[in-house]
LOTIRO-665336 format. One record per residue (C-alpha): residue number from 0; residue in one letter; chain; x, y, z. Coordinates in Angstrom, 2 decimals. Layout:
# LOTIRO-665336
k NUM r A c A x X y Y z Z
...
//
This chain:
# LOTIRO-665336
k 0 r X c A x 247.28 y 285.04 z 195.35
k 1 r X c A x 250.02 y 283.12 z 196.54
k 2 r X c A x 253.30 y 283.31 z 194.41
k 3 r X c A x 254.93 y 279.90 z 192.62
k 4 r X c A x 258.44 y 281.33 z 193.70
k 5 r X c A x 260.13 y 282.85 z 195.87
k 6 r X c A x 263.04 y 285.25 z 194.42
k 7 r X c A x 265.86 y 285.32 z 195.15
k 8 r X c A x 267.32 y 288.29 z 193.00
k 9 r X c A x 268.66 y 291.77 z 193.67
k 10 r X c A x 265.56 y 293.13 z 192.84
k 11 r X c A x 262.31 y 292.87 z 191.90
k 12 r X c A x 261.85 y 290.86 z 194.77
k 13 r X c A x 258.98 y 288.60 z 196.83
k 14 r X c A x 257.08 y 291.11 z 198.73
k 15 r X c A x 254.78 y 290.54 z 201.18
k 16 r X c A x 250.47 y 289.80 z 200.45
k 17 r X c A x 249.61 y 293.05 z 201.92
k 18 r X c A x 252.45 y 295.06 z 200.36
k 19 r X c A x 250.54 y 293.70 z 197.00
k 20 r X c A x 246.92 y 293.98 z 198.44
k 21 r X c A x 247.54 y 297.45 z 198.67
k 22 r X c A x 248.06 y 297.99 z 195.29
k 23 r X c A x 244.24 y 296.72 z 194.77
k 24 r X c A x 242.03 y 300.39 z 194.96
k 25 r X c A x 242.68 y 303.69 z 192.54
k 26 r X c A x 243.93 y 306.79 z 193.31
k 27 r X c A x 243.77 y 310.01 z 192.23
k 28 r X c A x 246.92 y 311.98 z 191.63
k 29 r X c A x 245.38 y 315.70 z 192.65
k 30 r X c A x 243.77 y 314.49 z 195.56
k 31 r X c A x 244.77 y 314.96 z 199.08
k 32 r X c A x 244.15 y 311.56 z 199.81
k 33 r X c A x 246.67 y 310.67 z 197.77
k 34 r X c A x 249.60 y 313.32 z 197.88
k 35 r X c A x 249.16 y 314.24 z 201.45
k 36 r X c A x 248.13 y 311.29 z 203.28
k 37 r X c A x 250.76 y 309.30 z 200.68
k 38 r X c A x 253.35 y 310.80 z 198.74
k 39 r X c A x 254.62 y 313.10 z 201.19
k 40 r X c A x 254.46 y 310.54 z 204.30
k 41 r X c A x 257.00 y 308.66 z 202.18
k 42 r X c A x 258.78 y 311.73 z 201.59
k 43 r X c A x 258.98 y 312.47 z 205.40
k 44 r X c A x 259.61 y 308.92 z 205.97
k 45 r X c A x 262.22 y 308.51 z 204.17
k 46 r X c A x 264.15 y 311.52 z 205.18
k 47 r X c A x 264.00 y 310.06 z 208.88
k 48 r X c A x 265.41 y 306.80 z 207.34
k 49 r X c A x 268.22 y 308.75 z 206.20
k 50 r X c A x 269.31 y 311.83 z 208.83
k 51 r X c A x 267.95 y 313.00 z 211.77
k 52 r X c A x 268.78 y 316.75 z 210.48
k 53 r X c A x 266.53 y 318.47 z 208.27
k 54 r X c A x 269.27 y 319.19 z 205.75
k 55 r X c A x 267.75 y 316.50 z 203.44
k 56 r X c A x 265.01 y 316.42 z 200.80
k 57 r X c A x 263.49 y 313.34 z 198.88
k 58 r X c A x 262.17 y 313.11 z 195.62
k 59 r X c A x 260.78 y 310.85 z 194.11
k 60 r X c A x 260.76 y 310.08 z 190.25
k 61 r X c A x 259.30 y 307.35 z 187.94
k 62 r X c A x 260.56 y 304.72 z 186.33
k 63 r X c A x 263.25 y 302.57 z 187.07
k 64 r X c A x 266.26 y 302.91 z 189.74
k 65 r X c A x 268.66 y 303.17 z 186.45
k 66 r X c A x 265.95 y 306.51 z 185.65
k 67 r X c A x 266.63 y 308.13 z 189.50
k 68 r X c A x 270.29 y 307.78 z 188.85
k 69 r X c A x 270.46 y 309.11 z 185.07
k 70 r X c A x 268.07 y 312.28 z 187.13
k 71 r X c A x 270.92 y 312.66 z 189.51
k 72 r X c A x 273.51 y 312.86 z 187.15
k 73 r X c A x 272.52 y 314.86 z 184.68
k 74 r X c A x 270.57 y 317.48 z 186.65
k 75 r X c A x 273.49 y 318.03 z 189.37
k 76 r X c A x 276.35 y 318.77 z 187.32
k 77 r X c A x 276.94 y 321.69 z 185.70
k 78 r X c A x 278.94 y 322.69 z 182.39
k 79 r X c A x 281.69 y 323.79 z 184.20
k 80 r X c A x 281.55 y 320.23 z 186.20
k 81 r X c A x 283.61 y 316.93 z 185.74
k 82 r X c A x 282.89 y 313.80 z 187.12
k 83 r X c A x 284.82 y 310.75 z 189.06
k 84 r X c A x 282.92 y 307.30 z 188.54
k 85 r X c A x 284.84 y 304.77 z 190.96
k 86 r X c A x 283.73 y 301.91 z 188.78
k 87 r X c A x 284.35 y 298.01 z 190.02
k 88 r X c A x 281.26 y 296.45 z 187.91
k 89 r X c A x 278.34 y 296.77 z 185.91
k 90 r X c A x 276.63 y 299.03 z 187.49
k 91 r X c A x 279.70 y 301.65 z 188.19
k 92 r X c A x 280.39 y 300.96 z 183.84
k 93 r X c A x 276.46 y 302.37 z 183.92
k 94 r X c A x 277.25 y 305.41 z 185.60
k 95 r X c A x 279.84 y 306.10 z 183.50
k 96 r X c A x 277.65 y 305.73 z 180.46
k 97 r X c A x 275.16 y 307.64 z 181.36
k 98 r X c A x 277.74 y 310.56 z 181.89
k 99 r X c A x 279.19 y 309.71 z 178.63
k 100 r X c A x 275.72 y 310.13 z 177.13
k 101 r X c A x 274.37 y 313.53 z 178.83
k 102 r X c A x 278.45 y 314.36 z 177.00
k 103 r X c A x 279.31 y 315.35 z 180.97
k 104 r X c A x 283.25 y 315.14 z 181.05
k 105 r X c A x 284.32 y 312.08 z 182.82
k 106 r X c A x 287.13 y 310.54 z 184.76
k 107 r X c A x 286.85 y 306.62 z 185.99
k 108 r X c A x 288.83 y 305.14 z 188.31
k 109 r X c A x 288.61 y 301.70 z 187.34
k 110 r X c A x 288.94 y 298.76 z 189.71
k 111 r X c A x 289.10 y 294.53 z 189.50
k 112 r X c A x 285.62 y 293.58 z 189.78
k 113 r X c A x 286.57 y 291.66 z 192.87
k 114 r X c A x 288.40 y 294.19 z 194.76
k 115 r X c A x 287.36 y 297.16 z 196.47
k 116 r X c A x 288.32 y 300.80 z 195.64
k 117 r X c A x 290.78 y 302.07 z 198.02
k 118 r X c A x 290.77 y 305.65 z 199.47
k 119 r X c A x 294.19 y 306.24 z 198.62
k 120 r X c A x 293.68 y 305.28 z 194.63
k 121 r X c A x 290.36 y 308.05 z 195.02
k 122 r X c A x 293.20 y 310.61 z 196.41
k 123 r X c A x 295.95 y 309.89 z 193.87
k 124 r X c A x 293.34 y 311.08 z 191.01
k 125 r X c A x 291.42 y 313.88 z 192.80
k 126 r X c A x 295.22 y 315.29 z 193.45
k 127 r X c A x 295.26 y 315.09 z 189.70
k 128 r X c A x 292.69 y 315.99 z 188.49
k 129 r X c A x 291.61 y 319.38 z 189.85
k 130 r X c A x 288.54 y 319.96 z 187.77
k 131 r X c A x 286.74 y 317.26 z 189.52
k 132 r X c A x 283.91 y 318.44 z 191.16
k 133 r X c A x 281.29 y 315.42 z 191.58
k 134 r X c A x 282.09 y 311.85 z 192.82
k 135 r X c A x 279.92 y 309.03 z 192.31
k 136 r X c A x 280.04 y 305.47 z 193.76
k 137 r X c A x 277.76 y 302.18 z 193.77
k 138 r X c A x 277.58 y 301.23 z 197.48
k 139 r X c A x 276.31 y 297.47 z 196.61
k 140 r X c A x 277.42 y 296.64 z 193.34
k 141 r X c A x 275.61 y 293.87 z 192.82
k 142 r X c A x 277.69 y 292.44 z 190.19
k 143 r X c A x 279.32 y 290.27 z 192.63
k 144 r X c A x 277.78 y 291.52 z 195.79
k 145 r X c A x 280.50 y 293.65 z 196.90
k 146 r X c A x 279.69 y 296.31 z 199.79
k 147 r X c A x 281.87 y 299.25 z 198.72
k 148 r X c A x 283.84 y 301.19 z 201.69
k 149 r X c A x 281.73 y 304.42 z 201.10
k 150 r X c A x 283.17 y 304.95 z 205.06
k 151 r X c A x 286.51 y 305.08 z 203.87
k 152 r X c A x 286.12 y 306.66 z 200.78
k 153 r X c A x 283.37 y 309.56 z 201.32
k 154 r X c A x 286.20 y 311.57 z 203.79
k 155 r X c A x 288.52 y 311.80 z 201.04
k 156 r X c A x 285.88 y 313.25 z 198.29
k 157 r X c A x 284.92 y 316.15 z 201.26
k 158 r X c A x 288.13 y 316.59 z 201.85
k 159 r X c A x 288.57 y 317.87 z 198.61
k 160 r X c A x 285.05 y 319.65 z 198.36
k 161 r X c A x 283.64 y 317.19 z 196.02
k 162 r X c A x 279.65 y 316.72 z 195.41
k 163 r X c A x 279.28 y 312.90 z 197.22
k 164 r X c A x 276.84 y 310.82 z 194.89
k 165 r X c A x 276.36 y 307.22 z 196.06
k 166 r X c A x 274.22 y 304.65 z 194.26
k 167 r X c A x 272.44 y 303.15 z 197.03
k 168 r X c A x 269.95 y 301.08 z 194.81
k 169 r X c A x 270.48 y 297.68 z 196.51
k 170 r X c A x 271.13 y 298.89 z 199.98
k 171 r X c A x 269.65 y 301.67 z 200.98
k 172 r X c A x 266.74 y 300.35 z 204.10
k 173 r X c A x 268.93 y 297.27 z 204.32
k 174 r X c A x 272.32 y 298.70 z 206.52
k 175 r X c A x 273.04 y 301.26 z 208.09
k 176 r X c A x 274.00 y 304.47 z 206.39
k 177 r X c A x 275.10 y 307.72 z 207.85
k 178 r X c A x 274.65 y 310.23 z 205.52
k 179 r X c A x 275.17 y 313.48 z 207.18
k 180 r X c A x 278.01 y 311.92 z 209.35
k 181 r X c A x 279.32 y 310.93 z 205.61
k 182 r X c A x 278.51 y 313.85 z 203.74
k 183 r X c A x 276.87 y 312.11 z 201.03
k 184 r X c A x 274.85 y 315.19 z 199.05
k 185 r X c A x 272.52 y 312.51 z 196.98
k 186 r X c A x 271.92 y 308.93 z 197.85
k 187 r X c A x 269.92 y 307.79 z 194.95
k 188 r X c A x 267.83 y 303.68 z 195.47
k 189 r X c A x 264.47 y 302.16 z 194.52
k 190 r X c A x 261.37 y 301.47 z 195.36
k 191 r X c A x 262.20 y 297.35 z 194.70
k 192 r X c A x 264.79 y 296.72 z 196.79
k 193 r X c A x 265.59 y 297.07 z 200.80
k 194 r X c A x 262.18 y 298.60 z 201.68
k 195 r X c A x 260.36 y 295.65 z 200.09
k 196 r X c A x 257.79 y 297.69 z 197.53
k 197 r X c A x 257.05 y 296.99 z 194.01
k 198 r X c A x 258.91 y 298.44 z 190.78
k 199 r X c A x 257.78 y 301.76 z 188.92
k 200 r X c A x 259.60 y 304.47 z 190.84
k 201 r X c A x 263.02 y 305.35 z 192.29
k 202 r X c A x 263.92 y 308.31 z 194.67
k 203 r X c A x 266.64 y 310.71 z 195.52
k 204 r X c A x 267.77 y 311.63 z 198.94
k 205 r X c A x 269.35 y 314.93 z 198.77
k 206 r X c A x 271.25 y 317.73 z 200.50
k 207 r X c A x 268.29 y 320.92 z 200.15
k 208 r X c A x 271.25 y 323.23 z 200.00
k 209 r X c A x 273.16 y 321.51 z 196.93
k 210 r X c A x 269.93 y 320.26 z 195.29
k 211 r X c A x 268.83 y 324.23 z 195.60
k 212 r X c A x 272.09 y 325.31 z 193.38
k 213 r X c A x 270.89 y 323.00 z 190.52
k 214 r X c A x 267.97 y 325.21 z 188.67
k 215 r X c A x 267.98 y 324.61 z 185.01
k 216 r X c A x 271.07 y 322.50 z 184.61
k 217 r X c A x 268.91 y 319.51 z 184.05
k 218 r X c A x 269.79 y 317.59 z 180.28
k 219 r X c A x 266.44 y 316.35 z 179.94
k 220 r X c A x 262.78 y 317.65 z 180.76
k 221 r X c A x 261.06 y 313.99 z 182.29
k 222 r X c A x 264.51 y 313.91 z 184.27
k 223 r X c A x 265.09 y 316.94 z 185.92
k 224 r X c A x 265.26 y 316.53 z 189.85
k 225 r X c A x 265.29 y 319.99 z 190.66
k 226 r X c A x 262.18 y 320.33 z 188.63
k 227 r X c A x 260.79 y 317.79 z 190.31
k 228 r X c A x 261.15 y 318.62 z 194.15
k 229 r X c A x 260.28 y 321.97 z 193.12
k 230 r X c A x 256.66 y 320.42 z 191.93
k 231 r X c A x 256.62 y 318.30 z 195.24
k 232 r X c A x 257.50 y 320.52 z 197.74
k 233 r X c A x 255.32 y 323.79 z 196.55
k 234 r X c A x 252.38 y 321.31 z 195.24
k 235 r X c A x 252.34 y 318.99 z 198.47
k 236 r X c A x 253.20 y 315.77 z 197.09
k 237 r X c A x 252.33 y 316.33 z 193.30
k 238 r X c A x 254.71 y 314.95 z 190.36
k 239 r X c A x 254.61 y 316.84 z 187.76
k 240 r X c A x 253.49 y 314.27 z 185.28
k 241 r X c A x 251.40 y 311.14 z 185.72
k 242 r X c A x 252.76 y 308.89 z 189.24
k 243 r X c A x 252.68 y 305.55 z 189.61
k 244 r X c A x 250.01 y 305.30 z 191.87
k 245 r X c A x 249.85 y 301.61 z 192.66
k 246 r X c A x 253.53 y 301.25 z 193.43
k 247 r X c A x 253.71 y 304.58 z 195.20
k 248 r X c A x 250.43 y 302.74 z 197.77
k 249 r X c A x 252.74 y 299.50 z 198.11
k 250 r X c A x 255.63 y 301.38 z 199.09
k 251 r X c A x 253.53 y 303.28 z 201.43
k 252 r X c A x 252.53 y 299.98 z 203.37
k 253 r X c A x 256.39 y 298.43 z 202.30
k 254 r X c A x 256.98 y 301.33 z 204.35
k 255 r X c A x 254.76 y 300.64 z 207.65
k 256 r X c A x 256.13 y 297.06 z 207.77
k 257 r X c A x 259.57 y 297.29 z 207.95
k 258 r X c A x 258.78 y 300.12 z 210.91
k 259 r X c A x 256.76 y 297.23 z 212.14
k 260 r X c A x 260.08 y 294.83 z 211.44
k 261 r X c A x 262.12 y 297.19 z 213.89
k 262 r X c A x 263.62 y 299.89 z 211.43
k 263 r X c A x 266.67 y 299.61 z 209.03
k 264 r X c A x 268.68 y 298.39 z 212.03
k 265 r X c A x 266.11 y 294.76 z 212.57
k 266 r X c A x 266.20 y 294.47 z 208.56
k 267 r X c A x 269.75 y 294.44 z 208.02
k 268 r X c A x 270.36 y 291.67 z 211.34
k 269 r X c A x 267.56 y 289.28 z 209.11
k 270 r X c A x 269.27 y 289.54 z 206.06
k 271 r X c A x 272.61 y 288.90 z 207.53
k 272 r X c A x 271.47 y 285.99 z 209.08
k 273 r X c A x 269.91 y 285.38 z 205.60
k 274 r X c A x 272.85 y 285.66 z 203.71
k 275 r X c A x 275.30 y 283.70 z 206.56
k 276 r X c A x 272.96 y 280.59 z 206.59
k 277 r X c A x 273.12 y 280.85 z 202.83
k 278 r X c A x 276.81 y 280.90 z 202.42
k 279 r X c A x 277.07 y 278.23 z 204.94
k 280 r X c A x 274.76 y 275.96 z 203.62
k 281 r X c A x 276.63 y 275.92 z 199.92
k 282 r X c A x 279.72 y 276.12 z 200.83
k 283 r X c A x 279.16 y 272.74 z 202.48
k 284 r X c A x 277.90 y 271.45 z 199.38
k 285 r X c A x 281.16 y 272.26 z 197.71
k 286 r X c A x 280.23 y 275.49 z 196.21
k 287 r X c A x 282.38 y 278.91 z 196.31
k 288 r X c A x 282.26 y 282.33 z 196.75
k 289 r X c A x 283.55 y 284.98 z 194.62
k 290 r X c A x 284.28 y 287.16 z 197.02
k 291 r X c A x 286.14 y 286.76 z 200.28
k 292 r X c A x 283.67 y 286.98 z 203.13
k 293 r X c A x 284.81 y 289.88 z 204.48
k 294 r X c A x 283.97 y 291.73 z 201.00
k 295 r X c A x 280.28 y 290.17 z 200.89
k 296 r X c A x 276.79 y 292.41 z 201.70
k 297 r X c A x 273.91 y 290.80 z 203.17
k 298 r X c A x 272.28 y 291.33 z 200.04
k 299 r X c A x 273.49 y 289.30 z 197.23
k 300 r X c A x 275.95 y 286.79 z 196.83
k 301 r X c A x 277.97 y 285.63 z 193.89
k 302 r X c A x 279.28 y 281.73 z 193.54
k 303 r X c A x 281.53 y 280.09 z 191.21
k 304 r X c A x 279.99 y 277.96 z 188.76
k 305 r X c A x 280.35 y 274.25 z 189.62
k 306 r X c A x 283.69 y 272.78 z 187.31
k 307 r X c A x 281.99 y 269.87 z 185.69
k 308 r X c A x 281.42 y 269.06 z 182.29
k 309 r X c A x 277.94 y 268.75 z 182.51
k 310 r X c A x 277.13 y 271.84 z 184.74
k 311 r X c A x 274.77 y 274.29 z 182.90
k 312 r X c A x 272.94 y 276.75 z 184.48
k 313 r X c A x 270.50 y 277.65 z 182.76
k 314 r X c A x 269.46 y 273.61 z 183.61
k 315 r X c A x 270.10 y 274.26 z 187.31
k 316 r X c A x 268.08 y 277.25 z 187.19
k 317 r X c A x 264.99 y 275.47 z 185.94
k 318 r X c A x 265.56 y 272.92 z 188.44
k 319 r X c A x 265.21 y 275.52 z 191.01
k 320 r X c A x 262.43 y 277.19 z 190.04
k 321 r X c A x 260.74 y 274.25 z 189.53
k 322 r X c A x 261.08 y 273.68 z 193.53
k 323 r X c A x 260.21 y 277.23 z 194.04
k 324 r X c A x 263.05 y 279.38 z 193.84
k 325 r X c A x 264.48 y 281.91 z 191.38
k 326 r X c A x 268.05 y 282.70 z 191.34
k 327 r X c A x 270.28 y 285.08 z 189.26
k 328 r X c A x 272.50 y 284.51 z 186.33
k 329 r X c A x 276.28 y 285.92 z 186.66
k 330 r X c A x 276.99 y 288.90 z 185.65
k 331 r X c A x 281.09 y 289.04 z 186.24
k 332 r X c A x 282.83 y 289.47 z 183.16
k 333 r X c A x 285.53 y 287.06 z 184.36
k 334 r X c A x 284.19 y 284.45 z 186.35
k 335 r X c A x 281.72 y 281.76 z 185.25
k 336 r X c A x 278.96 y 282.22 z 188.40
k 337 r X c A x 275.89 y 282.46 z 189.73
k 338 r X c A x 273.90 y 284.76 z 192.37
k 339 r X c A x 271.73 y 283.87 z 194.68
k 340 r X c A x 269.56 y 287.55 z 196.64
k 341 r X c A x 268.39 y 287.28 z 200.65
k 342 r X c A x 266.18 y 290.69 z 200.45
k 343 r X c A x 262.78 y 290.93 z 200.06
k 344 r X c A x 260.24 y 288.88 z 202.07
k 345 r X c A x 262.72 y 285.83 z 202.76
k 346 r X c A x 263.80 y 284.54 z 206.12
k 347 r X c A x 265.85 y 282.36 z 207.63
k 348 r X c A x 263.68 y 279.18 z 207.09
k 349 r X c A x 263.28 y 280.18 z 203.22
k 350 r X c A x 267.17 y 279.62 z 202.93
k 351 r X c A x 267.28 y 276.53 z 204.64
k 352 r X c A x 264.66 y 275.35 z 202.20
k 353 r X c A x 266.91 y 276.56 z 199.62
k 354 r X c A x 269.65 y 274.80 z 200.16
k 355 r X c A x 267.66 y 271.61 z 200.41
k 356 r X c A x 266.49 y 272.32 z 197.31
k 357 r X c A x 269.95 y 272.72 z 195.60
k 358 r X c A x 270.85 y 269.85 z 197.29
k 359 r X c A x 268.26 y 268.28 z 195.23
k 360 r X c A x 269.08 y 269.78 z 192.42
k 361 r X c A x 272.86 y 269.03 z 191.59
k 362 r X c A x 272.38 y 266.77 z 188.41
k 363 r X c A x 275.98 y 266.80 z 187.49
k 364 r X c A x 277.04 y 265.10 z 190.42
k 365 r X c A x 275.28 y 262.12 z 188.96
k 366 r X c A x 276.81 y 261.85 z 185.58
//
C-alpha cells in the first residue's frame, strides 16, 4: 500500500515497502527461527555498526526510544552514583526528569537551546563536583536540530573517569560515531530513526565490562538492562517478556538495506545532501534557520516562523500534507518555528518536490 505522505519528522518516519512487507507473517518468540536467525543477527549487526572490538554488547528493549533511555539510566547508576545531564533542549530536560524520577541525584549543566555545550563548561563542573560519576548527553537534540560536539566533550568526561552515556536516538546509523575511540560506555537510539525500521523497540549499545558491574541496581523490573542482556545472551536472542515481533522483522530487513545503501558512511552522504538541498531551497524562499549552519545535523532542521500577520502553521501544515508532505511543529521554547526531517526513505528528488510544494503553499504572501 502506497503511503498519502511522505514524513518528514524526526521519527516515525517513511520507510521503505519491503521494510513494511516484512512485517506481514507471525513469529514465534521461542523459536529459533526467530531469536537466532533474527534477534541476535541484529544484535551482531549492530555491534559491527558500532566498534570493530568486541568490547560491546546490544540489547534490545521494548517500547519506545524514551523506554531504552529511562533502562539506561536507572539500571547503570548506583546509590552511591550522581549524575551530569548536559541539557540544551527537550530532550536533555527529559533526561533530567527521568533521573529526577528514579530520585537519582542530579547535576545539569544547562545550556541556550541554540548553542552548543562547550568542553570547558563540562570541566568547570566535573572539577566541582567530585561525586559525579555518570555523564549523559543527547547527540542530536532534535529540538532545533543541533549535532552536539560529543568529540569534544566525551575526552573530558574520561578524563575524569566518568560513565559516558550518549542519547543517540536520532543519529545513531545516520553519521559516523566512534565509540570505542570516544569511550562512550552506552549509546542508547531506536528502532525508528537512522536505520529506517518501524516503532516498538529501542536498544542499548554497551560496554560488556561496565554493563557487567550493574546486577540488581535496576529501579524497575520491565526496565532493567542488565536483566535483560542477561536473558539475551544466555537464552540466544530471548526477551524476557513478550517482543515485538513485527517491528523486530522490519528492522531486520531496515537492517539489510541500508548494508545494501553502502553502510552508515553512504546514509549519512544522502541525508546531507538531503538536508543541504533543503536548506537551500527555503532559504531562497525567504525562510530562516535557527541555527547557524555550521551547528545543523543532516537530520532535522529547525526554521523561523514566517513574520506575517496571517502566518499560521497549523494552516501551512495542512497545506502540506495535503500535497503530500508532513512536517514538524516547533518545539523551541523561544523561537516561533517549524521543522522540517530528511531521514527515513527520502531522497534528494523528494526535497526538491518539497520545496515546490511550499512554494505552493505560502498563503500569506497573498494577503
Amino acid at each position: 500500500m502506497e503511503n498519502p505522505y511522505l514524513l518528514l519528522t524526526p521519527g516515525p518516519l517513511s520507510t521503505s515497502a519491503s521494510v513494511r512487507e516484512a512485517m506481514l507473517r507471525d513469529w514465534c518468540t521461542w523459536d529459533d527461527d526467530y531469536n537466532l536467525g533474527v534477534v541476535e543477527e541484529i544484535r551482531s549487526q549492530l555491534i559491527k555498526l558500532a566498534s570493530d572490538t568486541e568490547d560491546y554488547t546490544a540489547v534490545l528493549m521494548q517500547g519506545s526510544g524514551t523506554a531504552s533511555v529511562e533502562a539506561t539510566i536507572g539500571s547503570v547508576i548506583s546509590d552511591e552514583g550522581k549524575l551530569l545531564v548536559i541539557n540544551n533542549g527537550a530532550y536533555g530536560a527529559r533526561i533530567a526528569l527521568i533521573a529526577e524520577y528514579l530520585q537519582i541525584p542530579l547535576s545539569v549543566l544547562k545550556c541556550d537551546e541554540v548553542n552548543p555545550p562547550t568542553p570547558e563548561e563540562v570541566e568547570q563542573i566535573l572539577l566541582e563536583d567530585k561525586a559525579i560519576t555518570h555523564v549523559a548527553i543527547v547527540h542530536c537534540e532534535t529540538t532545533t536540530g543541533m549535532l552536539n560536539p560529543i568529540e569534544a566533550v566525551a575526552p573530558v568526561v574520561k578524563k575524569h573517569d566518568c560513565i559516558l552515556i550518549i542519547d543517540a536516538m536520532s543519529s545513531f546509523g545516520g553519521v559516523p560515531i566512534d565509540l570505542a575511540g570516544l569511550g562512550i560506555d552506552f549509546l542508547i537510539s531506536s528502532a525508528n530513526k537512522c536505520i529506517q525500521g518501524v516503532p516498538g523497540f529501542g536498544f542499548v549499545i554497551a560496554r560488556r565490562n561496565v554493563l557487567s558491574q550493574c546486577k540488581g541496581q535496576a529501579r524497575s523490573l520491565t526496565l532493567d538492562l542488565y536483566d535483560q542482556w542477561q536473558c539475551m545472551d544466555k537464552n540466544h536472542g530471548k526477551w524476557r517478556f513478550t517482543s515485538p515481533t513485527h517491528t523486530v522483522r522490519a528492522f531486520h530487513q531496515a537492517l539489510a538495506e541500508l548494508s545494501e545503501e553502502g553502510g552508515i558512511a553512504a546514509r549519512h552522504k544522502r541525508y546531507c545532501a538531503n538536508q543541504s538541498l533543503l536548506v537551500q531551497g527555503m532559504n531562497e524562499l525567504g525562510f530562516k534557520c535557527l541555527l547557524d549552519n555550521k551547528l545543523h545535523s543532516p537530520f532535522i532542521t529547525s526554521f523561523r516562523s514566517p513574520e506575517h500577520p496571517d502566518y499560521e502553521f497549523r494552516r501551512f501544515y495542512e497545506q502540506l500534507k495535503a500535497k503530500g508532505f508532513v512536517i514538524y511543529p516547533g518545539k523551541v521554547s523561544e523561537a516561533d518555528c517549524f521543522r522540517i526531517g530528511n531521514i527515513g526513505e527520502v531522497y534528494p528528488e523528494d526535497i526538491g518536490r518539497l520545496i515546490k510544494a511550499v512554494s505552493e503553499s505560502m498563503y500569506w504572501q497573498e494577503c
